[in-house]
N, C-alpha and C positions, 0 to 999 in steps of 0.2 A: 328340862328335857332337851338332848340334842335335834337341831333340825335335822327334817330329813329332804333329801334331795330326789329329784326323777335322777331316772336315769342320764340322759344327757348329761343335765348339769352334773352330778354325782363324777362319770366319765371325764368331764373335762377338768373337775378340779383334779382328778388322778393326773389325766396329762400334765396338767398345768404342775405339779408338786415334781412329775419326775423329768420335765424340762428344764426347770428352776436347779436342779438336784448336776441332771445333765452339765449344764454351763457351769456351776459350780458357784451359783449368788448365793446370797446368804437369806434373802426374802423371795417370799413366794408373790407378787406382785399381780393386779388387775390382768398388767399387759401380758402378760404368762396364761392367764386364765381367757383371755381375747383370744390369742394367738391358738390358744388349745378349739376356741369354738370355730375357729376359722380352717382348721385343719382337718373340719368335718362337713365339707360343699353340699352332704345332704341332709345336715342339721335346721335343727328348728332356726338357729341366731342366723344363719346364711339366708333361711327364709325369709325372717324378718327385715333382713340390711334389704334384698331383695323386692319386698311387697311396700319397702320405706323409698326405693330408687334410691340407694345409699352407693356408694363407690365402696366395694368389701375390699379393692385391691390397694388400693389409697389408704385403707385400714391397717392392712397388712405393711406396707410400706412405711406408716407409722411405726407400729409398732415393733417393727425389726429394729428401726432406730433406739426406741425406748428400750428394749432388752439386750442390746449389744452396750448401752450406758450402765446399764443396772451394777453397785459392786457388787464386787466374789469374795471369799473366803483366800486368805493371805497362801495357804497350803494347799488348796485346794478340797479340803476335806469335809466332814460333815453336813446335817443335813439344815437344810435350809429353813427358817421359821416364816409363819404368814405374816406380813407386813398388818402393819395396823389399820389400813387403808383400806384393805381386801377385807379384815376381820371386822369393821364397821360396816363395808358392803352388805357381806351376808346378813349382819343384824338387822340391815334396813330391807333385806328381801325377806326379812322371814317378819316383820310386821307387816310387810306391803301383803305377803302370803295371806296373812290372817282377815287383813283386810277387805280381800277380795274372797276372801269365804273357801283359800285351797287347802290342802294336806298337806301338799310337797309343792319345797322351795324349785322353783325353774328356769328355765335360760330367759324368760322374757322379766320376770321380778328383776334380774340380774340388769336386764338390758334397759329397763326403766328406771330403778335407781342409778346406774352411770349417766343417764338421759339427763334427769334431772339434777346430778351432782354437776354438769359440765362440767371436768377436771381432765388434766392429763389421764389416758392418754385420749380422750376422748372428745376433749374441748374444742382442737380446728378440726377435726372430723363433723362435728356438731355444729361449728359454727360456719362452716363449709355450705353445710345443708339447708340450712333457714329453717327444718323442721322443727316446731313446738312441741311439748311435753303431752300438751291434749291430740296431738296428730299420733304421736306415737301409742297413747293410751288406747284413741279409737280404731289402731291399725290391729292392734293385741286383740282389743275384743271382736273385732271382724275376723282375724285368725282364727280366734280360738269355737264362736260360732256360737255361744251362751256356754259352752262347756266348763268345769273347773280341772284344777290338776288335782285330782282325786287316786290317782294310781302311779307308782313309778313310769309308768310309761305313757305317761299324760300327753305327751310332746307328740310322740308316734300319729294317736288318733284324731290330731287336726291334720285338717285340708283332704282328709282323706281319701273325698274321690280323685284327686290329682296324685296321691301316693301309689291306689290299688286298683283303677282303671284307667281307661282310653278312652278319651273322646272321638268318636267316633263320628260326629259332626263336624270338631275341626277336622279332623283330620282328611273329612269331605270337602271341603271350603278351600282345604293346604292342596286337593289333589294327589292326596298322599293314597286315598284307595284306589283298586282296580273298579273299572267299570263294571257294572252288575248289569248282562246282556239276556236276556228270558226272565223267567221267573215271575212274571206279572203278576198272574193269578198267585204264587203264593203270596208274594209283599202284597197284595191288594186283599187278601183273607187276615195277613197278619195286623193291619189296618184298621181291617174290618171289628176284626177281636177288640184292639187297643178302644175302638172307640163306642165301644158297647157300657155300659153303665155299671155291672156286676159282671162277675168270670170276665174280666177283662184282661187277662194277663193269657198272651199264648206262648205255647209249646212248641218249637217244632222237633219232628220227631223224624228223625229218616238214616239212612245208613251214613255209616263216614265216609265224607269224599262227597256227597252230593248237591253239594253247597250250604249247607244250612248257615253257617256264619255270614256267606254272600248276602242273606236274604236280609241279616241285618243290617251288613254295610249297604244295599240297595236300597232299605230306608233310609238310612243318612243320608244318601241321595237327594232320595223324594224329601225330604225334610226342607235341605238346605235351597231346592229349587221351591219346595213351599208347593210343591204337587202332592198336596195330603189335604184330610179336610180340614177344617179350622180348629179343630179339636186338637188338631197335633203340629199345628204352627209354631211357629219360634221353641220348638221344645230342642234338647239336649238329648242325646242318646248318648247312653256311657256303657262301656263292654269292660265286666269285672276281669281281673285278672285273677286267677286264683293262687297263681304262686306265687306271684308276690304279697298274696293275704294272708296265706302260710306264713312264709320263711320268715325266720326269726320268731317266731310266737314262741320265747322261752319261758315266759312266764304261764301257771294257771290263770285260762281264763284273757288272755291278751289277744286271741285271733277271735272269739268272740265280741270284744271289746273295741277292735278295730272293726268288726263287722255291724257293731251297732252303732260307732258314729260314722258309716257310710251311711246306713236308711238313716239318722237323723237327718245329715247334711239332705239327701232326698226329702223328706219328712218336710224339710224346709223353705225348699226350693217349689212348696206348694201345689205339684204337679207338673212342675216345667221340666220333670228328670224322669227319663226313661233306662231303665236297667236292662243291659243285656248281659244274660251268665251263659256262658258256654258251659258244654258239659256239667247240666245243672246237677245231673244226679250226685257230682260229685261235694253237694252241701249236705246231702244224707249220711250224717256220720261225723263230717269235719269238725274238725274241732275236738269231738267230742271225748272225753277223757272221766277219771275220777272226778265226781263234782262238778263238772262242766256239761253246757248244752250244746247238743248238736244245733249247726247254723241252720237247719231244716228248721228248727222251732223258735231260732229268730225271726224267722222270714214271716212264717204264716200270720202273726199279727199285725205284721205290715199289707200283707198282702189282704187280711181280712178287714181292716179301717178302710184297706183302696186309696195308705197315705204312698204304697208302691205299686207305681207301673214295674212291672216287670216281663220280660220276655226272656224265656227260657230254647235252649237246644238240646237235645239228648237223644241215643240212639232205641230203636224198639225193643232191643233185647234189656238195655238200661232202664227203661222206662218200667217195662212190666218188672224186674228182680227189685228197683227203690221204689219209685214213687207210685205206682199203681198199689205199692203193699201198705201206702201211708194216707191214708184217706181223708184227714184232712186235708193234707198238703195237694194231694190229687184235685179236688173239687174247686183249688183257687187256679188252676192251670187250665185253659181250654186248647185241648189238640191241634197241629195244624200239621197234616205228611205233608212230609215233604219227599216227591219219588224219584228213582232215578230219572232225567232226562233221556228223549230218546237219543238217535245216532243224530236226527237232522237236527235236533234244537241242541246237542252238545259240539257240533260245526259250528252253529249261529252266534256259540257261546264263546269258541277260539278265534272266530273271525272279530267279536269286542275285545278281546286280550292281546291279539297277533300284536298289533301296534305296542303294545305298552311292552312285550319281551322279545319286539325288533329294537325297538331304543334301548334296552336294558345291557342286551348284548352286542349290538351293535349289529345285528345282521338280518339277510331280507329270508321270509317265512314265505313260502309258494302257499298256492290254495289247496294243492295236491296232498302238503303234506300236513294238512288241517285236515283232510279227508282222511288219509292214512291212519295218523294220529289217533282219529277215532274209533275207525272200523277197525283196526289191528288191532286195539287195546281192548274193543268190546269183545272181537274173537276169540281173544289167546290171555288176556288179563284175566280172568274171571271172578277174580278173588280178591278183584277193588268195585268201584263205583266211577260211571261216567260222573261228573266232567275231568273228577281230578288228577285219574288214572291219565286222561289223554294230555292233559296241561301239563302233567309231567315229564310226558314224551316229549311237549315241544320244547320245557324247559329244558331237558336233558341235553339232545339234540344240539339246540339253538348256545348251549355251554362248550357243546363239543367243537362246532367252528368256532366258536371265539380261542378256544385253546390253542388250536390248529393256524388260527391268523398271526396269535401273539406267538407263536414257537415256528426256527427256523421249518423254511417248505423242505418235503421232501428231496428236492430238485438240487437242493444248494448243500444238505447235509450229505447227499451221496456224493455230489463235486469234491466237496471239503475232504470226506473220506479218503478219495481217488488219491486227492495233492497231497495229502501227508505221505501216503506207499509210496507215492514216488518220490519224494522227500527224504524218505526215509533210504531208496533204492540208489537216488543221486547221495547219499549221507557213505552209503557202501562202495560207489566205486571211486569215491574220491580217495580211496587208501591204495584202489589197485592202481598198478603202473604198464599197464602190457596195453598196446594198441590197439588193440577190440573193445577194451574198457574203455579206451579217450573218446574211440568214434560210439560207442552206447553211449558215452556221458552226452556228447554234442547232441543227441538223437535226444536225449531224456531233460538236456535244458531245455531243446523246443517244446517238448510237449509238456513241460513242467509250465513254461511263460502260456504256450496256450490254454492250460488248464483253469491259471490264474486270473487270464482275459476272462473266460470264459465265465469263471466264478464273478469274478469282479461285475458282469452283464447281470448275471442272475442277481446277484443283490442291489444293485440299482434297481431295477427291476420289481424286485421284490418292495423296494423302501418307497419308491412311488406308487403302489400300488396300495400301501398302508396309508402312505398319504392321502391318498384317496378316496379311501376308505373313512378316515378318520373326517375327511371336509364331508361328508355325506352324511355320517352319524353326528356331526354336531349341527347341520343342517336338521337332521331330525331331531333333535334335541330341543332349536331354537323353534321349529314347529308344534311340538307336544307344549313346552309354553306357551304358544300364542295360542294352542285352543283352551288352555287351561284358562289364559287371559280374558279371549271371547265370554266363557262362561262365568266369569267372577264379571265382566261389564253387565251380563245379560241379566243376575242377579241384580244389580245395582240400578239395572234400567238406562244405561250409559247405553244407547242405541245408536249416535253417531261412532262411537268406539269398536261396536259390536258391528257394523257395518264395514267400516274400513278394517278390524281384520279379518273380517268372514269373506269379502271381496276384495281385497287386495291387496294384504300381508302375506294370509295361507295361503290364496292361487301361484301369488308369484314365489314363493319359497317352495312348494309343491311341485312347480319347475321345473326349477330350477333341481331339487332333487331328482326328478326322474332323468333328465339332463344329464347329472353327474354320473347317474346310477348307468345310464345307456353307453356312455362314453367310456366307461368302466368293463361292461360288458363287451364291448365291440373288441375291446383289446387281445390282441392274438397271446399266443402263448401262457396264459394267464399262470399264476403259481397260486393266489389265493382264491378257496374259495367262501363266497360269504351269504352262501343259498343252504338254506334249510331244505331239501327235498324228502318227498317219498322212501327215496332208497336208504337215506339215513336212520329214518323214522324205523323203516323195517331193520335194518342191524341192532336200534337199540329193544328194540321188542327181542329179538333174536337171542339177544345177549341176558335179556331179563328172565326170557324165559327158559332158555337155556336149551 
């Protein structure tokens, strides 16, 4: 019986046959078959070189040598046969297969017998490394997590909470989320839920736009500062992605398959993994085809062992049309609304974000138009949800002077204008010859060269004032580091650290900003501007709403 392959390896021996084919060798060779796994950075063998601390580029660098040596065919012509070398490979992946209790031959059988043959081209790659054959063995089996390759698409469903979610914890730790400014009471019931014994898993349920995703990024927060109870210390919060659990699911049955070695990878991790799905209700249904289960009726036996935390979002009208009509699934979820914020606490909520999309853009956000922001949006939006309808004002807005900073000022494209017509006017009487024309010319060079002065003022002018600009915003730059720094010492308990820059890094760089920021200000005639106000706020409502 022929072996069969996953898909990856399957893939790359194609590649590898129509590269060999390509150059016009006469063997299909290893380094053909390397070169093909290398060609695919989000493949299982890229993972492996990676979780081994392997040099992939050194690999490749090899190997370009080895296939540029390979002979060709005298005419160039036909097709290439497998070398002998490669056709003993496979045979010894497809006992190592049997051995290890798989189905289908894979990219790591493949990567274990080169391991152990050490031969070109893999020999100073290998021996580069000092890695053993038993390092490599236990790296495979920590990849793969007890799983076998039992499906063509064996390869896919390791690592999988790194493939089809987001850590939400590093990404707390990185400072890569927004600060989470209210919402207490809800993160403090979702909590509360998490750490009850049975019905532990909440829902939050509330319109779109009212944060609900917030509420889980604000526990990642509370997580990583360890302000939770001990119940949910050191734990992992991970936010599925759903399209990337989809897409590609060509085979029957393969988005179910990825979905069930995520709750293993959970399942195993013993309760240190907290799952967050957005738009849960969208697993009622998914997947589900001829013969296949909807991921609604994977879930519920995880969620009824309690081997998944889970934390759901979804909106009211969602809720009651899916999961209210699914009674079991209902019963493992405990409610949490989540409700619009009022006027004063969605202010309280842009005055924690102002900073993060004054550095983004580069530019300063008044108080006035955090007020605007809101109450204009509450008025005349009526067809979103505070906070997000208002963050989008500022974001709008706060996009529109950055556009206005980076593109010529008004001041200088009307100058520009001016000196062309006359350019164009001095272009016309240099043809005429009659003495009213010589003395207009004389008249029309003056005011041509002061045109130019003139212009020439505005754009210095302008160019120092981007300078300016530009020292100010990487000033804020080097300050949203240091508070990010402060609080990575404050976790760490580094309090001589956390001291010197909470009194005397940010004071003195805070300064020195509003220093820069004032002397910028004071400047007469100014051409940029780089204030967020009120009045802006209202033209983009203006504009929305038409």
């Amino acid at each position: 019986m022929s072996p069969q392959f996953t898909e990856q390896m399957g893939e790359a021996l194609n590649s590898a046959v129509s590269m060999a084919k390509e150059k016009g060798h006469t063997e299909v060779t290893e380094s053909h078959l390397l070169a093909a796994f290398l060609k695919n950075p989000e493949g299982y063998f890229v993972a492996l070189c990676h979780a081994l601390k392997l040099d992939v580029k050194a690999l490749g660098m090899v190997l370009e040598e080895k296939i540029r040596a390979l002979p060709t065919f005298a005419n160039g012509g036909s097709d290439p046969g497998v070398s002998q070398s490669l056709y003993r490979d496979i045979n010894d992946a497809n006992a190592l297969m049997q051995k290890w209790n798989d189905s289908y031959i894979s990219v790591d059988h493949f990567f274990y017998v080169l391991w152990e043959k050490g031969e070109d081209p893999f020999k100073s790659w290998k021996e580069k490394s000092g890695i053993s054959l038993k390092q490599v063995e236990k790296t495979i089996k920590e990849m793969r997590g007890g799983q076998t390759m039992d499906s063509p698409t064996g390869e896919e469903s390791l690592q999988s909470l790194d493939k089809y979610c987001k850590n939400l914890t590093t990404l707390a730790r990185q400072g890569k989320l927004d600060p989470v400014i209210g919402r207490d009471e809800e993160i403090r019931r979702t909590i509360q839920v998490l750490s009850r014994r049975t019905k532990n898993n909440p829902l939050l349920i509330g319109e779109p736009g009212v944060g609900k995703t917030a509420i889980a990024e604000g526990l990642a927060h509370r997580i990583i500062q360890e302000d939770v109870p001990d119940s949910l210390k050191g734990k992992e919060l991970f936010a599925l992605d759903m399209g990337s659990l989809i897409a590609g699911a060509k085979y029957r049955g393969e988005f179910e398959e990825r979905l069930k070695a995520i709750l293993k990878e959970i399942e195993k991790s013993e309760g240190q993994l907290l799952l967050f799905i957005d738009e849960v209700h969208t697993l009622v249904g998914a997947g589900a085809s001829e013969g296949a289960m909807d991921a609604a009726n994977l879930l519920k036996p995880a969620l009824a062992r309690g081997t998944l935390h889970c934390i759901g979002a979804t909106t009211l009208a969602e809720y009651q049309k899916y999961i209210e009509k699914d009674a079991a699934l209902e019963r493992r979820f405990q409610p949490v609304l989540v409700e619009e914020p009022s006027v004063e606490d969605a202010i309280t909520i842009l005055r924690g974000l102002k900073e993060k999309y004054e550095n983004y853009h580069g530019v300063r956000i008044t108080e006035d138009a955090l007020h605007a922001a809101v109450t204009l949006s509450y008025r005349y939006i009526t067809d979103r949800q505070l906070p997000d309808k208002a963050i989008d004002l500022i974001d709008e807005a706060a996009s529109m002077i950055r556009m206005q900073i980076g593109s010529r000022p008004l001041p200088i494209d009307t100058k520009e204008r001016a000196l062309s017509a006359l350019i164009v006017k001095q272009e016309a009487l240099k043809r005429e010859k009659s003495p009213t024309s010589q003395a207009e010319m004389k008249k029309l060079d003056h005011e041509i060269a002061t045109a130019k002065e003139e212009l020439g003022a505005l754009k210095e002018l302008w160019s120092q004032e981007k300078k300016a600009l530009e020292i100010v915003n990487e000033k804020k730059g080097q300050l949203e580091k240091l508070r990010f720094a402060e609080e990575e010492a404050d976790r760490k308990a580094d309090f001589n650290k956390v001291a010197e820059i909470r009194y005397s890094a940010i004071p003195a760089l805070e300064k020195e900003i509003s220093d820069a920021e004032a002397a910028l200000k004071g400047k007469e005639g100014r051409l940029l501007k780089e204030e967020v106000d009120e009045t802006l706020i209202a033209e983009i409502v203006a504009k929305w709403t038409g």
